[in-house]
Z-matrix of the N, CA and C atoms (Angstrom, degrees):
N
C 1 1.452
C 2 1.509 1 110.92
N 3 1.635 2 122.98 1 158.23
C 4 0.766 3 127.93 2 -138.96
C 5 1.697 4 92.72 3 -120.80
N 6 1.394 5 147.61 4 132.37
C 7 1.171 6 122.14 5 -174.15
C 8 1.808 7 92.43 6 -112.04
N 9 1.074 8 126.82 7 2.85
C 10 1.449 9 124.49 8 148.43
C 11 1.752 10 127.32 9 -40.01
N 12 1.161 11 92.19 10 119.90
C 13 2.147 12 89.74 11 -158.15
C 14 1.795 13 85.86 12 -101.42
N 15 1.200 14 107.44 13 122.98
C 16 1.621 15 120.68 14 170.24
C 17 1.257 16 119.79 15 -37.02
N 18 1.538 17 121.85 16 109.10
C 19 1.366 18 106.50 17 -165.23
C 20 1.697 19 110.80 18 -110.76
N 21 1.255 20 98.42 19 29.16
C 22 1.612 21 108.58 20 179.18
C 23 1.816 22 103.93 21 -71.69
N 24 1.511 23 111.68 22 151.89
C 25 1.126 24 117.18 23 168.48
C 26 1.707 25 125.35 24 -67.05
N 27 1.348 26 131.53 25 172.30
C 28 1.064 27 112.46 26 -150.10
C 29 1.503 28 78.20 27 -98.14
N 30 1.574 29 135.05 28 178.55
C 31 1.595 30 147.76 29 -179.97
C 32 1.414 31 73.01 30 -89.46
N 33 1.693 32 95.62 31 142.22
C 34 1.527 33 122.70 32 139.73
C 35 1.135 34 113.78 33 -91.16
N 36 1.407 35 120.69 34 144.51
C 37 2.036 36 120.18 35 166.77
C 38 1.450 37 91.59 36 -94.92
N 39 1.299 38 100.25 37 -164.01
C 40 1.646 39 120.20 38 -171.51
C 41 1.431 40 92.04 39 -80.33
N 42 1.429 41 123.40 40 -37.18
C 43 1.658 42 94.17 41 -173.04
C 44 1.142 43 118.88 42 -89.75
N 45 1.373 44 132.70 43 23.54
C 46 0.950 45 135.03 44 -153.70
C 47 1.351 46 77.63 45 -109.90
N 48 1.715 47 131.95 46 -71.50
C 49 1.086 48 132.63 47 -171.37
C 50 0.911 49 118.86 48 -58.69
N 51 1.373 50 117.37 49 -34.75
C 52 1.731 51 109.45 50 161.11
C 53 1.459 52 126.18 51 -46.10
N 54 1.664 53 112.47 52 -60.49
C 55 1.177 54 113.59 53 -171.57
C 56 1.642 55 110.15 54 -54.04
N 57 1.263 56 128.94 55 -22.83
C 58 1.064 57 160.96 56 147.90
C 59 1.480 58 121.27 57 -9.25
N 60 1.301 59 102.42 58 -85.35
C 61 1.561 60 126.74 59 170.34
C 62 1.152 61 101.43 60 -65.93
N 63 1.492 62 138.50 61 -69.57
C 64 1.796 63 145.78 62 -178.99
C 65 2.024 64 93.87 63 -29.45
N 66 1.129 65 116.60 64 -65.59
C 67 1.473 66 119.74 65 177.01
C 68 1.185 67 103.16 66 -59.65
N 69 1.314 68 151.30 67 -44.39
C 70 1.296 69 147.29 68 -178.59
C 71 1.777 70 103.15 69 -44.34
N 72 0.822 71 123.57 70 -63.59
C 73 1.565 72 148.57 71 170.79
C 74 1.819 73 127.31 72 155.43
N 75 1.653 74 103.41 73 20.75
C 76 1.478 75 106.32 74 -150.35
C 77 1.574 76 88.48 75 -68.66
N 78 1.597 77 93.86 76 173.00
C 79 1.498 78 91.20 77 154.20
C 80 1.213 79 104.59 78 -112.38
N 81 1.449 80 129.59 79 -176.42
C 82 1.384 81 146.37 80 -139.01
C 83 1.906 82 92.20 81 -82.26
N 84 1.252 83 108.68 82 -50.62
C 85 1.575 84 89.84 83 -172.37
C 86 1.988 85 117.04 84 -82.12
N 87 1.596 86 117.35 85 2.03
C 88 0.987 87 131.05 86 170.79
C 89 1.536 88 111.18 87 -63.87
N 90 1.873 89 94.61 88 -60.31
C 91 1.174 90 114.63 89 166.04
C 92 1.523 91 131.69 90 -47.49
N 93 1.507 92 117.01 91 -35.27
C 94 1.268 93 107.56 92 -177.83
C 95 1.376 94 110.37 93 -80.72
N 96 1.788 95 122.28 94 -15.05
C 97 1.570 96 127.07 95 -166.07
C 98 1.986 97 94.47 96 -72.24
N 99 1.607 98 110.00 97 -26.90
C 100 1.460 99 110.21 98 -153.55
C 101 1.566 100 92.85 99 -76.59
N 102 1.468 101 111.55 100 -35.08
C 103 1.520 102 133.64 101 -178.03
C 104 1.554 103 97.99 102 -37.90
N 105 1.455 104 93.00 103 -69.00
C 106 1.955 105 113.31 104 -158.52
C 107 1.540 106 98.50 105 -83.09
N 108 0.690 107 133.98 106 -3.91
C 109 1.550 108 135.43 107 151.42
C 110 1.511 109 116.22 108 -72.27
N 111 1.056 110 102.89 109 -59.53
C 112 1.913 111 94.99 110 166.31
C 113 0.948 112 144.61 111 -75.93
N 114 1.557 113 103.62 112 -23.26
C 115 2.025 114 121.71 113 158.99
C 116 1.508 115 95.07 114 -129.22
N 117 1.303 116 124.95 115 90.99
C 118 1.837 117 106.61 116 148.02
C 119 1.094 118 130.49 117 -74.83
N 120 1.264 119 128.92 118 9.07
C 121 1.827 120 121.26 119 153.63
C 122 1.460 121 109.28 120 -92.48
N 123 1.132 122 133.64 121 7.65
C 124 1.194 123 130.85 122 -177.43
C 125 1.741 124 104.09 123 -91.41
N 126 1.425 125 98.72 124 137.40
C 127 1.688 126 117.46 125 -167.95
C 128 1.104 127 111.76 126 -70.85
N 129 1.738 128 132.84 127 10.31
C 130 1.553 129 135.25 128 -162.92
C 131 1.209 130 97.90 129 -64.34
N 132 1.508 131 116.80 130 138.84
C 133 1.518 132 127.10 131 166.25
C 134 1.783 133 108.16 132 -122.70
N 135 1.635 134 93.49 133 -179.59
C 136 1.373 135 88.46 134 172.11
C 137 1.573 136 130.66 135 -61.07
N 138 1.389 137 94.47 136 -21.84
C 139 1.518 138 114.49 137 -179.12
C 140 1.510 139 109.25 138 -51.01
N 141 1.132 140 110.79 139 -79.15
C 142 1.700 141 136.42 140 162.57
C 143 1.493 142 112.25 141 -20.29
N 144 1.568 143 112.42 142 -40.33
C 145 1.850 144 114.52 143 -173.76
C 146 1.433 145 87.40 144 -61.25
N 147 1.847 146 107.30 145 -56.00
C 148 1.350 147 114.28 146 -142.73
C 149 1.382 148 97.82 147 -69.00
N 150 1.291 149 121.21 148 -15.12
C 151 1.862 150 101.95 149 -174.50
C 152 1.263 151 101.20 150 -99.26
N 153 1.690 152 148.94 151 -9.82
C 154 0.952 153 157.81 152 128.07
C 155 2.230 154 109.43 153 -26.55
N 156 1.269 155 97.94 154 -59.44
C 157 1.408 156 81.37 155 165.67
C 158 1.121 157 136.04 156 -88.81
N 159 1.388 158 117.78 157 15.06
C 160 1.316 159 124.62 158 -159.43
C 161 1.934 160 93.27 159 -109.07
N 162 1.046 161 92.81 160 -40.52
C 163 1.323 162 125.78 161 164.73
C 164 1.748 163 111.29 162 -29.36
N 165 1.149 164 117.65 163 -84.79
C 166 1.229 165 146.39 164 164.54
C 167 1.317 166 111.69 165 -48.45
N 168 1.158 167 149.69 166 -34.24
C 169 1.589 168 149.47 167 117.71
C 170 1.328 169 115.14 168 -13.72
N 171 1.223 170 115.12 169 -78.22
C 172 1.284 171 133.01 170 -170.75
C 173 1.730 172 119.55 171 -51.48
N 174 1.294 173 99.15 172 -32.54
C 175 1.476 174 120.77 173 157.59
C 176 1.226 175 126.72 174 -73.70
N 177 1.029 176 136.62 175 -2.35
C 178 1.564 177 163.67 176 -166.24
C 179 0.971 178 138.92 177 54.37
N 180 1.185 179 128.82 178 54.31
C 181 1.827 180 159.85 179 -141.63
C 182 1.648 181 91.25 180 -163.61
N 183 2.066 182 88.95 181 80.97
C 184 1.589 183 97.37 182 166.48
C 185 1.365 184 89.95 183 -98.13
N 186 1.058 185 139.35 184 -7.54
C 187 1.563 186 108.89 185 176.99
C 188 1.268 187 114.55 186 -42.27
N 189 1.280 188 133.11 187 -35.88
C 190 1.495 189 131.68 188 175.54
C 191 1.378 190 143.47 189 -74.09
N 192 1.306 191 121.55 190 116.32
C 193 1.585 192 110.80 191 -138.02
C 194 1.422 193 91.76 192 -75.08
N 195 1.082 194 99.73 193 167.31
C 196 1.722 195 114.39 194 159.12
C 197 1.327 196 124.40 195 -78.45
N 198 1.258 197 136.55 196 153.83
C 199 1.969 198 145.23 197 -165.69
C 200 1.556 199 73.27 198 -59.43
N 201 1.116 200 144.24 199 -119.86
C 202 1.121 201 138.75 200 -167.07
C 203 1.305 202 134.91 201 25.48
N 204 1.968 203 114.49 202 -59.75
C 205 0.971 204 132.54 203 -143.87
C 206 1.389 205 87.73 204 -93.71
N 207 1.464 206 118.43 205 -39.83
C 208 1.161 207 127.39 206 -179.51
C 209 1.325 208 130.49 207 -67.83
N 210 1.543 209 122.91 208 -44.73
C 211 1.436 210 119.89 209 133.08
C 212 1.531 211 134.65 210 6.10
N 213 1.708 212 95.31 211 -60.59
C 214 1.282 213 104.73 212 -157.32
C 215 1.396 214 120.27 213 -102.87
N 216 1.498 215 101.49 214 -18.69
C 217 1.971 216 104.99 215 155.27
C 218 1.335 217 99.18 216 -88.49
N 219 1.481 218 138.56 217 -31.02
C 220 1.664 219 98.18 218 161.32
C 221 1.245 220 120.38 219 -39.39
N 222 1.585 221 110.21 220 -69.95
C 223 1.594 222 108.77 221 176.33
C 224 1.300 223 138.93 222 -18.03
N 225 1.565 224 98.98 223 -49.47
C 226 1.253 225 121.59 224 -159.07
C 227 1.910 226 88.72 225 -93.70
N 228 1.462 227 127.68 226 -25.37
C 229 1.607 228 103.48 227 -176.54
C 230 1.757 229 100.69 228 -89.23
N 231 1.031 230 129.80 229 -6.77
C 232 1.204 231 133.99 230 -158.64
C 233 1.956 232 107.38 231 -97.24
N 234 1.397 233 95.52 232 -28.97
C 235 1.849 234 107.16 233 173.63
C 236 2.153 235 81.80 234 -79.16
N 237 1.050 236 99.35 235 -66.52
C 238 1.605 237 96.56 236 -168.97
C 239 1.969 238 107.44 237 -26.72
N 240 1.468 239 92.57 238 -65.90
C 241 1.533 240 99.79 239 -169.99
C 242 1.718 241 111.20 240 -58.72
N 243 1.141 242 103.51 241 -37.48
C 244 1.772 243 96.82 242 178.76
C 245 1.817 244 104.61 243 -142.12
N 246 1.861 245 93.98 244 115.63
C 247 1.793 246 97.38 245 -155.55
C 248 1.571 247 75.13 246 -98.67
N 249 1.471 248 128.59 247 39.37
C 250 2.138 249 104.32 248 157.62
C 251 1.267 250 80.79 249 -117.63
N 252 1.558 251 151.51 250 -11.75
C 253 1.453 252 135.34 251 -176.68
C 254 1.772 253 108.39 252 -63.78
């Protein structure tokens, strides 16, 4: 036996990186590109972000907006950044 202790990092899954990115500040379709970038055979959809953030809410970590919330300060920085759009 080997008294060398494995010093590899632990595997992330997809929700791991999800929950990940969602805390980062992504929004859901940012988030799913970071997803399919680290597993592209993996079946993650938008569905999956959204119950991943819904998720994380529900657990009580409102700091994190909802797909919604996020939507709508895009919206709202994008009239800011260009007021003829």
């Amino acid at each position: 036996m080997s008294d060398k202790k494995d010093t590899k990092a632990p595997k992330q899954g997809v929700g791991a990186v999800a929950i990940k990115a969602i805390k980062d500040g992504k929004n859901n379709e940012e988030t799913l590109a970071v997803v399919k970038a680290q597993f592209p055979d993996a079946k993650t959809s938008l569905a999956s972000i959204n119950w991943y953030r819904n998720k994380i809410r529900a657990d009580g970590d409102k700091t994190v907006k909802t797909a919604r919330e996020l939507k709508a300060a895009e919206k709202k920085k994008k009239a800011k950044d260009d007021p003829l759009a």
